[in-house]
C-alpha positions as CSV (number, residue, x, y, z in Angstrom):
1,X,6.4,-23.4,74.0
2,X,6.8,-19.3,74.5
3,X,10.6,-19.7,73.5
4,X,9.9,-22.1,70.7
5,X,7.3,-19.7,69.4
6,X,9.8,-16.4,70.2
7,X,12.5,-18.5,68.6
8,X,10.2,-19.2,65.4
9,X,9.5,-14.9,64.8
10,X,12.6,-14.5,65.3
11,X,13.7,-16.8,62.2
12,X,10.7,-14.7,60.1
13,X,12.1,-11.7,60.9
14,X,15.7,-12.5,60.0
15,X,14.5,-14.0,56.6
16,X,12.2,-10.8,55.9
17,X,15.2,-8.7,56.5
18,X,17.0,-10.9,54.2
19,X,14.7,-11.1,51.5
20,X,14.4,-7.2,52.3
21,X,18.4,-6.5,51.5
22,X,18.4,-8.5,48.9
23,X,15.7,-6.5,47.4
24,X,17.6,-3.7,48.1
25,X,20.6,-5.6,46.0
26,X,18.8,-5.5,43.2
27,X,17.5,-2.4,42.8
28,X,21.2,-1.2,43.5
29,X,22.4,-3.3,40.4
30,X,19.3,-2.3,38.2
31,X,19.9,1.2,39.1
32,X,23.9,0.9,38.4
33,X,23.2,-1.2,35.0
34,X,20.1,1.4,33.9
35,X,22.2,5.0,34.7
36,X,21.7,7.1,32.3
37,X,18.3,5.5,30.9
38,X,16.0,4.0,33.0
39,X,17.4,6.0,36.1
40,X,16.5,9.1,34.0
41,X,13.4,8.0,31.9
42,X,13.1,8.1,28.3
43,X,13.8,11.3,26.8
44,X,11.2,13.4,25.0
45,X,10.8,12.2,21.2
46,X,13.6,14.6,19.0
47,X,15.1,15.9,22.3
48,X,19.1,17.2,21.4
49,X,22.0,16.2,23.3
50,X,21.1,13.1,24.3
51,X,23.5,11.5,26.6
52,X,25.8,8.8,24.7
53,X,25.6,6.5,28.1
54,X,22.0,6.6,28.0
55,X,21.9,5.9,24.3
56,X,24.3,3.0,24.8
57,X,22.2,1.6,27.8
58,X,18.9,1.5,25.6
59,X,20.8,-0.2,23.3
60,X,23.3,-2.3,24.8
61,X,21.1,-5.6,24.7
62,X,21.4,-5.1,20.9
63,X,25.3,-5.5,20.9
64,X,25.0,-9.0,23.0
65,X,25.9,-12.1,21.5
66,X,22.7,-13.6,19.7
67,X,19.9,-14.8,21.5
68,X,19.4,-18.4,21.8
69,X,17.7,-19.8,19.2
70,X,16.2,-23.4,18.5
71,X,13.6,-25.6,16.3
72,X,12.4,-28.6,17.4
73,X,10.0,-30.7,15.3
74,X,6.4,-31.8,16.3
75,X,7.6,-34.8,18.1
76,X,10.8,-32.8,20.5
77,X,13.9,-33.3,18.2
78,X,15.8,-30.3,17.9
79,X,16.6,-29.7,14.1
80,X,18.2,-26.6,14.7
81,X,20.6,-25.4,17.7
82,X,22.5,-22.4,17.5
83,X,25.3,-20.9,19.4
84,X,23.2,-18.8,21.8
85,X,21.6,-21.7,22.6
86,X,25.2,-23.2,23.3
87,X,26.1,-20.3,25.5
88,X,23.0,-20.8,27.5
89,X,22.8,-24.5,27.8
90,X,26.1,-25.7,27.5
91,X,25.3,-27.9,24.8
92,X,27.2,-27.6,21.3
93,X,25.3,-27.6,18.0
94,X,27.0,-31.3,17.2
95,X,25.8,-32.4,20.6
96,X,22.1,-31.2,20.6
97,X,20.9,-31.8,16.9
98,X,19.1,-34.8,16.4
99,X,18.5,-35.3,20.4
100,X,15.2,-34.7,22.4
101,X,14.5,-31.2,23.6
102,X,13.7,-32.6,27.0
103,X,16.8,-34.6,27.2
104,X,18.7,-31.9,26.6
105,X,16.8,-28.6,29.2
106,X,15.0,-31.1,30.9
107,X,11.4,-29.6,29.7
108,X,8.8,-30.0,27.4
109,X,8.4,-25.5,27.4
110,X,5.7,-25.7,24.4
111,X,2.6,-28.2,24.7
112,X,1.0,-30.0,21.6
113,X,-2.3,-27.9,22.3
114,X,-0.5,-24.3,22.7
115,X,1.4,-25.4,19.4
116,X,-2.3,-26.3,18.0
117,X,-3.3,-22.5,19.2
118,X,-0.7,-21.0,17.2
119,X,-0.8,-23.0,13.8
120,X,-2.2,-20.2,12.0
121,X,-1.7,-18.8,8.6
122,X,2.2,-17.8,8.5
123,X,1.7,-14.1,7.3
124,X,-0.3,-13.4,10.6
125,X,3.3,-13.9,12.3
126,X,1.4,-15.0,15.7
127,X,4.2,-16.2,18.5
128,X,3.7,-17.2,22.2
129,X,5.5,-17.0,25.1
130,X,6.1,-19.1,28.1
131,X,8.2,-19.8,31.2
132,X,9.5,-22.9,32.2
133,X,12.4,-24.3,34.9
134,X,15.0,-25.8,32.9
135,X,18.6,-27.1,33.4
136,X,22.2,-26.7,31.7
137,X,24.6,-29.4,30.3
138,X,26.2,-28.8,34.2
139,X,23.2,-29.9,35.9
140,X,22.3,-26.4,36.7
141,X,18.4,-25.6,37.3
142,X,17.3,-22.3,36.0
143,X,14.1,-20.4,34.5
144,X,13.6,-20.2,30.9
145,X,11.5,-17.7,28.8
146,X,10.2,-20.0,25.5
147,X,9.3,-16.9,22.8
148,X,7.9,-19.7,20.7
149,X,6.1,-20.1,17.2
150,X,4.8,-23.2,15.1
151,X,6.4,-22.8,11.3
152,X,4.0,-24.6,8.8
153,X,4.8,-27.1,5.9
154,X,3.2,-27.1,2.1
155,X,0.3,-28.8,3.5
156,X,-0.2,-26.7,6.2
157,X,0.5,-28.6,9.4
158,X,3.1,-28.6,11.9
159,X,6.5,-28.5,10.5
160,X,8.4,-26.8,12.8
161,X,8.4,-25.2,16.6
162,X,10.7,-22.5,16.8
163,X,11.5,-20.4,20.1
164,X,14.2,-17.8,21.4
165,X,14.8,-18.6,24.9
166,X,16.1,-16.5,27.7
167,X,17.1,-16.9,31.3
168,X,14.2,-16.1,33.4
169,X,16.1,-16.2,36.7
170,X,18.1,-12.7,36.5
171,X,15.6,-9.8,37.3
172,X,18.5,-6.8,37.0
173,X,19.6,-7.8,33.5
174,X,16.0,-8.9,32.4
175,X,14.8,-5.6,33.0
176,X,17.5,-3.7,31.5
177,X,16.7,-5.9,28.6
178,X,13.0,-5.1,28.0
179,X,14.1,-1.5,28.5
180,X,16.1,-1.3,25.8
181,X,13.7,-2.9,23.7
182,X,11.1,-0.7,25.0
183,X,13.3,2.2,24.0
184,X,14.0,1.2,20.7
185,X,10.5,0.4,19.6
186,X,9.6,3.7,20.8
187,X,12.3,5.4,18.7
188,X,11.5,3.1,15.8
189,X,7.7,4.3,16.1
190,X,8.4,8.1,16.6
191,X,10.6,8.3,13.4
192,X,7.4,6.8,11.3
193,X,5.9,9.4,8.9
194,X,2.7,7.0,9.3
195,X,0.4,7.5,12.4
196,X,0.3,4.6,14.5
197,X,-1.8,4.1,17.4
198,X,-3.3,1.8,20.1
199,X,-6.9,1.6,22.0
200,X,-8.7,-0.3,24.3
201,X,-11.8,-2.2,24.0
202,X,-13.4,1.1,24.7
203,X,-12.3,3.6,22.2
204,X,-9.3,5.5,24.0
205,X,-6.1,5.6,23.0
206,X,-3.5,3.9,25.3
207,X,-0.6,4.4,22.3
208,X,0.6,7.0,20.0
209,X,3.6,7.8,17.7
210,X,4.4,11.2,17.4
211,X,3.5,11.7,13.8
212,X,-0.8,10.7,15.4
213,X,-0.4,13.1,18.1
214,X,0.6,16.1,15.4
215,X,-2.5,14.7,14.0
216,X,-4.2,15.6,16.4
217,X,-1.9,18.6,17.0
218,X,-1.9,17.3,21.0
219,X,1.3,16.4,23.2
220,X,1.1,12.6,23.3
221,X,0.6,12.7,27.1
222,X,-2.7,15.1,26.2
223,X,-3.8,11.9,24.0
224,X,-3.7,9.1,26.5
225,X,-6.9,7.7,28.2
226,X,-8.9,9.8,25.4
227,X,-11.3,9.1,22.5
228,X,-12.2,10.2,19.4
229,X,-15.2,12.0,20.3
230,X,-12.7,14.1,22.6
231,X,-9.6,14.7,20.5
232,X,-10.8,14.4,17.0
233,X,-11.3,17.6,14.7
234,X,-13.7,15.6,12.1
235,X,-17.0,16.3,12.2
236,X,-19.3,14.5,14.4
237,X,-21.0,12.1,11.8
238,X,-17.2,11.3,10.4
239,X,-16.4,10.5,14.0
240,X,-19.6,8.4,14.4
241,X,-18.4,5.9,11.0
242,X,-14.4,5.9,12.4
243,X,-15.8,4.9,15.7
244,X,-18.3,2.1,14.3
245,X,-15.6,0.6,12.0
246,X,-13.4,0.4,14.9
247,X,-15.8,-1.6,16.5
248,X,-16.3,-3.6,13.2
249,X,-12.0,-4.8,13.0
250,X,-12.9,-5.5,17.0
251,X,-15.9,-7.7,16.5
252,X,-14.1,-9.3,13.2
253,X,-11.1,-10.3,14.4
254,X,-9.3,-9.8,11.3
255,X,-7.2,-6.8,10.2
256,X,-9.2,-4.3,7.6
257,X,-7.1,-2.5,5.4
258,X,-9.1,0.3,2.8
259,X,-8.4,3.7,1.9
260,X,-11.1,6.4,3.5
261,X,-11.7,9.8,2.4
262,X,-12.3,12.3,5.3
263,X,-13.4,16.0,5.5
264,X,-11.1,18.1,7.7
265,X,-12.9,21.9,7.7
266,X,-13.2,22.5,4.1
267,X,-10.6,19.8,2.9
268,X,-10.8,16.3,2.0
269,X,-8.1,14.4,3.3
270,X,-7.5,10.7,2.1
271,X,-5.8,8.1,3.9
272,X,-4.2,4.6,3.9
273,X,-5.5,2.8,6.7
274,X,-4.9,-0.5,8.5
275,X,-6.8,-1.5,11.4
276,X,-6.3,-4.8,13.3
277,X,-7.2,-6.3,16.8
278,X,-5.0,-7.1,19.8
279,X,-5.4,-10.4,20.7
280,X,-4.9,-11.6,24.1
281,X,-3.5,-15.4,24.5
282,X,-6.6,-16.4,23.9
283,X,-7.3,-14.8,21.1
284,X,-9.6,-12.8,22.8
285,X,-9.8,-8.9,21.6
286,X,-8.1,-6.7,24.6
287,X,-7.7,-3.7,21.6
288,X,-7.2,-1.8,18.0
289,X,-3.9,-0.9,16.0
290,X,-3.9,1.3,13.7
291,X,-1.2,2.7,10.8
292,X,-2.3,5.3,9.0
293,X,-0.8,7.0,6.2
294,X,-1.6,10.1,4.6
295,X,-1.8,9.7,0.6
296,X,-3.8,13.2,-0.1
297,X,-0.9,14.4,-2.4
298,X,-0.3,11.1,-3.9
299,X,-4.0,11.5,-5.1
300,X,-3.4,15.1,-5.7
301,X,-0.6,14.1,-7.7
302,X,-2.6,11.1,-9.6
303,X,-5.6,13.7,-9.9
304,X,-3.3,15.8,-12.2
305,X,-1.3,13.1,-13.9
306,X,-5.1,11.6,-15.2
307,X,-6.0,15.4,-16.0
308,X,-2.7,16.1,-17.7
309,X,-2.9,12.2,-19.3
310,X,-6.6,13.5,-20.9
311,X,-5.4,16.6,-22.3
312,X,-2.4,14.6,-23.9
313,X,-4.9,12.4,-25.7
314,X,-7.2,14.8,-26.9
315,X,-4.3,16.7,-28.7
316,X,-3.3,13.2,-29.9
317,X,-6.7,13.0,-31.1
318,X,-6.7,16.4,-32.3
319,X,-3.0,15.3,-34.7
320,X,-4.6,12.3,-35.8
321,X,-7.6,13.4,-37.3
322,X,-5.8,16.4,-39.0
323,X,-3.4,13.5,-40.4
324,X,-6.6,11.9,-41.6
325,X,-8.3,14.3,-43.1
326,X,-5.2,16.5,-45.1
327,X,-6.3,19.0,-47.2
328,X,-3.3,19.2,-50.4
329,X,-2.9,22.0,-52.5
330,X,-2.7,20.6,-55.8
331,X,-2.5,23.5,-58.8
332,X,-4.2,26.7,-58.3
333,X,-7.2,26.8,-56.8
334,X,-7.5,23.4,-57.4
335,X,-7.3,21.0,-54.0
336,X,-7.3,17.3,-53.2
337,X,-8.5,15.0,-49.7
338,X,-7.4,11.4,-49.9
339,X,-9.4,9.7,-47.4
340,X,-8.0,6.6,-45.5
341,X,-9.5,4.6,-43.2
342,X,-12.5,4.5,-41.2
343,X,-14.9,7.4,-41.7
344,X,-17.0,7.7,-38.2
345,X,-19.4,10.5,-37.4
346,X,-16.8,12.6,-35.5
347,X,-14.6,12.1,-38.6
348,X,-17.3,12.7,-41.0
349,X,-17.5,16.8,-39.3
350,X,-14.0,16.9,-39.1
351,X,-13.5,16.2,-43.3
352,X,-16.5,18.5,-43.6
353,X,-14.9,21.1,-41.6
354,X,-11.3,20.6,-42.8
355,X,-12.6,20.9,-46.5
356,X,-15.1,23.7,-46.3
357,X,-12.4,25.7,-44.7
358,X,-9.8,24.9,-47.5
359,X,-11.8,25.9,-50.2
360,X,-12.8,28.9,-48.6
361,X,-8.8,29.9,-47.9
362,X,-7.5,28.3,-51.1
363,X,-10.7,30.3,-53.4
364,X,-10.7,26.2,-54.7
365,X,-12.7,26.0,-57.9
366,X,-12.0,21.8,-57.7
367,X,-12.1,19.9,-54.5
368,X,-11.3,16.1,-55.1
369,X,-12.1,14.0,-52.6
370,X,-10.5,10.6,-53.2
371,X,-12.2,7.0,-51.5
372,X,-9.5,4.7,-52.2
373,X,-8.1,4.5,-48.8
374,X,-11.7,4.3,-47.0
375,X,-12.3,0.6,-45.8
376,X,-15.7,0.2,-46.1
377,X,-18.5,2.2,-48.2
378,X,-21.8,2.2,-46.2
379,X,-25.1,4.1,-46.1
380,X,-22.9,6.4,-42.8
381,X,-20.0,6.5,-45.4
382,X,-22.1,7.3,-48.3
383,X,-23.8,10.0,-46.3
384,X,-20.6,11.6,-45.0
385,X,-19.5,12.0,-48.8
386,X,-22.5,13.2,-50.0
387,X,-23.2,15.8,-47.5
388,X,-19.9,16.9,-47.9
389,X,-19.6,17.6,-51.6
390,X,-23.3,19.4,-51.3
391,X,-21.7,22.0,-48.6
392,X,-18.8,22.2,-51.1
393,X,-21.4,23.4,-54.2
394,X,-23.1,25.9,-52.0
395,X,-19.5,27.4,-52.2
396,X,-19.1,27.2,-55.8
397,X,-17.1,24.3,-55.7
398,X,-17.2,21.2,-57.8
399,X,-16.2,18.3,-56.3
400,X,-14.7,15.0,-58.3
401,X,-15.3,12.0,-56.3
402,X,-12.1,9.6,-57.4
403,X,-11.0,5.8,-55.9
404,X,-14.6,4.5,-56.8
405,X,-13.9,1.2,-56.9
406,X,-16.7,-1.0,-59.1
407,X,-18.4,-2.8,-55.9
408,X,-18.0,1.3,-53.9
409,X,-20.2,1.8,-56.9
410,X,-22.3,-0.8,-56.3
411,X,-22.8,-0.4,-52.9
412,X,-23.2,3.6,-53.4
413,X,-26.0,2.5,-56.0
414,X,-27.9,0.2,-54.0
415,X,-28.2,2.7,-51.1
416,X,-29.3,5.3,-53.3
417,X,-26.9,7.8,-52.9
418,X,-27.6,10.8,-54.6
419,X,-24.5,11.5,-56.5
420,X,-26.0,14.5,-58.8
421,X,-23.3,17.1,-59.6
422,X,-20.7,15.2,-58.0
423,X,-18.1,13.9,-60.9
424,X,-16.9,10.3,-60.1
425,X,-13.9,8.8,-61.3
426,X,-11.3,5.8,-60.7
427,X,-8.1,7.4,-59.6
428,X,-6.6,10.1,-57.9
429,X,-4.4,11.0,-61.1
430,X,-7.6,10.7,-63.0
431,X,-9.1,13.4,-61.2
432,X,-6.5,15.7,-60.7
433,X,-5.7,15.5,-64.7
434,X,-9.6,16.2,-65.0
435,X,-9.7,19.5,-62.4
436,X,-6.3,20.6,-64.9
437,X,-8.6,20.3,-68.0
438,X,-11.1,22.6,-66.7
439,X,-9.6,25.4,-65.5
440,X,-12.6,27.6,-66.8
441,X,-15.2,26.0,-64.1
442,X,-14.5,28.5,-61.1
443,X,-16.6,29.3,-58.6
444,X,-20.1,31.2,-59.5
445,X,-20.7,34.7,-58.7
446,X,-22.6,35.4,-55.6
């Protein structure tokens, strides 16, 4: 019984030592496929020189054939098969269309309820993943990654499960995969002009871009594992409503997107900001995203565009009412205001202004002021005129009142507009013949 029990170690050992080499294998080949990246580590964000192997490494899963894709409908037959998937599983496209998936790989990878988990709304782009052992067109048994998601029809349901697969059963290349992906998100993150970030269920950061940590004018390895409260150069109570919206996206579920306003010393800064949990497989919140854009000089810039936009249409306003109100020079000292339109208070002073200030450059003996262009005559109207020919006698002025229409005269009438001194007439010629008659009636001495 001692040498069958000696004899049994013995066999441990030798498989440990095995297992142990093999290991070793491994980590020769990772090492061998890696040099120049992951032997090294990633290189600082923006460092020069960076070595063209290493570069190509990162990258070298990009320049692969394409991954294996496939869609399968609700009930396992494949609709689509591409030639990744051909290269994987030995199966052409002609072969595997219209066949059960679990004819084909001999697996059912996605159940109905994780395909029930994932049929979401499409634009919140949720996928899956799982691992399952599988087998090739040769009989070969192998592990399978299933990156899977459920594509929706009109109606909303199941239409669709579509998955990239990979082979789950090569450790050295699998890592050197997720590497290179690793690498290239991190590139594609740090050459964002927004700041993007991650946190934990607890407030500290566990990811940032470059662009958040010159935010926060910190190296990014000075920003892990920390809050708000501890990096932050807002004021406390701006910290305190960040912090507390934070935990509002968390406790929501749902991705926020609004634009905030914060004070930075004496500055107010204004942002773009999307906030959105990280979802476990179970939906459960493990953490916050964040991108955040800076938009202070697009408001800047919108700021003085509106300013700029105002002063436009005051001058506008400032042309039309001087092409409104025009003051002609008719003989000497004689001057005429046809008057079209609609005569509003603001209008009203401007024709007062405009004429008293004619007369006095022009020494006018005659002002005519002609109605026949003026839409409606009422007691504001009436008013206006009236007002405005009484100013124009305190100068010594007459003033003809022409374009009186029979029911402007009527209407003038039964308001009781007090028309005394003021000369009325039918037309504009009428009244500029009638100022030519009387050249005598100038102004009286002061």
């Amino acid at each position: 019984m001692a040498d069958e029990g000696s004899g049994e170690i013995g066999r441990l050992r030798a498989e440990i030592a095995a297992l142990h080499a093999r290991v070793e294998e491994l980590e020769s080949a990772l090492a061998e496929r890696s040099s120049g990246g992951a032997a090294k580590g990633v290189a600082p964000p923006g460092a020069a020189g960076a070595d063209a192997h290493a570069a190509f490494g990162a990258l070298a899963w990009l320049l692969t054939p394409a991954p294996a894709l496939i869609h399968w409908s609700p009930d396992g037959t494949v609709t689509r098969w591409n030639d990744g998937a051909e290269r994987v599983f030995g199966w052409s496209e002609g072969e595997a269309v219209g066949r059960r998936l679990s004819e084909l790989v001999g697996a059912d990878p996605v159940s109905p309820d994780a395909a029930r988990a994932l049929l979401l709304d499409w634009t919140e782009n949720r996928f899956a993943s799982a691992t399952s052992e599988g087998r090739t067109k040769d009989g070969q048994a192998r592990l399978f990654r299933w990156t899977h998601a459920v594509l929706r029809d009109d109606r909303g349901g199941a239409r669709e499960i579509a998955a990239i697969v990979e082979d789950a059963g090569e450790p050295p290349w699998r890592e050197h995969v997720l590497l290179g992906r690793l690498q290239l998100l991190l590139q594609l993150l740090d050459h964002s002009r927004n700041s993007i970030f991650v946190k934990d269920t607890e407030g500290r950061y566990v990811f940032v871009n470059r662009a958040h940590a010159e935010v926060l004018q910190r190296h990014v390895f000075e920003v892990i594992g920390k809050d708000e409260v501890e990096l932050s150069p807002l004021a406390p109570d701006a910290i305190e409503e960040l912090v507390s919206r934070e935990r509002h996206v968390m406790a929501g579920g749902k991705a926020m997107q609004y634009e905030e306003s914060l004070l930075l010393g004496d500055t107010s800064i204004h942002f773009s900001t999307v906030k959105f949990p990280i979802l476990d497989g179970r939906g459960e919140p493990v953490g916050l995203g964040g991108v955040v854009t800076n938009i202070t000089s697009l408001r800047h810039a919108e700021a003085e565009r509106a300013a700029l936009q105002e002063k436009i249409i005051v001058a506008q306003q400032a042309a039309l009412r001087e092409l409104s109100t025009p003051l002609i020079p008719i003989a000497d000292r004689v001057v005429a205001m046809p008057l079209v339109g609609t005569i509003d208070s603001a209008r009203a002073a401007q024709i007062m202004e405009t004429l008293l200030s004619g007369i006095s450059n022009q020494s006018a003996h005659t002002a005519i002021l002609d109605v026949t262009g003026v839409r409606a005559v009422d007691e504001h109207v009436a008013d206006a005129l009236t007002r405005t020919a009484r100013a124009a006698q305190l100068l010594g002025t007459r003033v003809v009142l022409t374009g009186v229409r029979p029911e402007v005269a009527q209407t003038l009438i039964t308001l009781g507009a007090d028309l005394s001194g003021i000369t009325t007439l039918g037309t504009l010629q009428s009244g500029i013949a009638h100022a030519l008659r009387h050249p005598g009636h100038q102004r009286s001495a002061g």
